[in-house]
C-alpha positions, 0 to 999 in steps of 0.5 A: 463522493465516488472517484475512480471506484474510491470513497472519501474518506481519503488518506491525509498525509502528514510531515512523517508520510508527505514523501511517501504520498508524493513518490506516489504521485510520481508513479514510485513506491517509496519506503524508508531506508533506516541511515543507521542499520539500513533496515528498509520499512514501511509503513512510514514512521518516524524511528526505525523500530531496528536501531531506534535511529530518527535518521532515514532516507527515502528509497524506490524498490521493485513493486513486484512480490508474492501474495502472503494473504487475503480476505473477502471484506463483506461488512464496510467497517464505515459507511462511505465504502458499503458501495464497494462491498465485496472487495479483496484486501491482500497482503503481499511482499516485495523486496527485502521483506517489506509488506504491504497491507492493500486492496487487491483488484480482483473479483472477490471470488477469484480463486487465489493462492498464498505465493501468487505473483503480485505488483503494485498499481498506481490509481489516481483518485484525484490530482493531489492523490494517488493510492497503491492497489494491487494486481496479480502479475 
């Protein structure tokens, strides 16, 4: 089932990653800010992989970065996104250092360079989920 250019499988978000999901939601791309080093990370986990601290807040930052890297995925690793090939998945990095690891919506053969300008996208899919794509600024 198709909405708005996704496939099922979707995301199922869990304790660890529910506020994540919900900053999402709310148009905010929320990562964890560690309360013992202050180190910010995503992809959200449990323990800060600095101090080992169980102890973090969740903390909006500026959605705009640079394009580090990219691939043209011409072979759909699962059945349910064959209809989607070929597509661009890219990583980029905002602020701080934390990268991210997400589709980027451009024509696969869009000529593209390490350091481009980049900003995150909020696609609804459904009323319960809104995933992160990436743009170029």
């Amino acid at each position: 089932m198709s909405t708005n250019g996704y496939l099922t499988p979707l995301p199922m978000p869990s304790p660890d990653t529910a506020p994540y999901w919900e900053g999402l939601r709310h148009g905010q791309f929320l990562v964890q800010c560690c309360l013992g080093c202050g180190k910010k990370r995503h992809y959200p986990r449990p323990v800060c992989d600095a101090c080992y601290s169980l102890d973090a807040e969740w903390v909006a930052i500026k959605v705009e970065g640079t394009l580090q890297s990219w691939t043209v995925c011409r072979h759909a690793f699962l059945p349910e996104f064959k209809e989607q090939l070929p597509y661009v998945v890219a990583i980029a990095e905002f602020e701080q250092g934390i990268r991210v690891n997400l589709r980027l919506e451009v024509p696969p053969d869009q000529p593209l360079r390490a350091g481009d300008p980049v900003r995150l996208v909020y696609r609804q899919v459904s009323e319960q989920l809104t995933l992160p794509v990436l743009a170029l600024a």
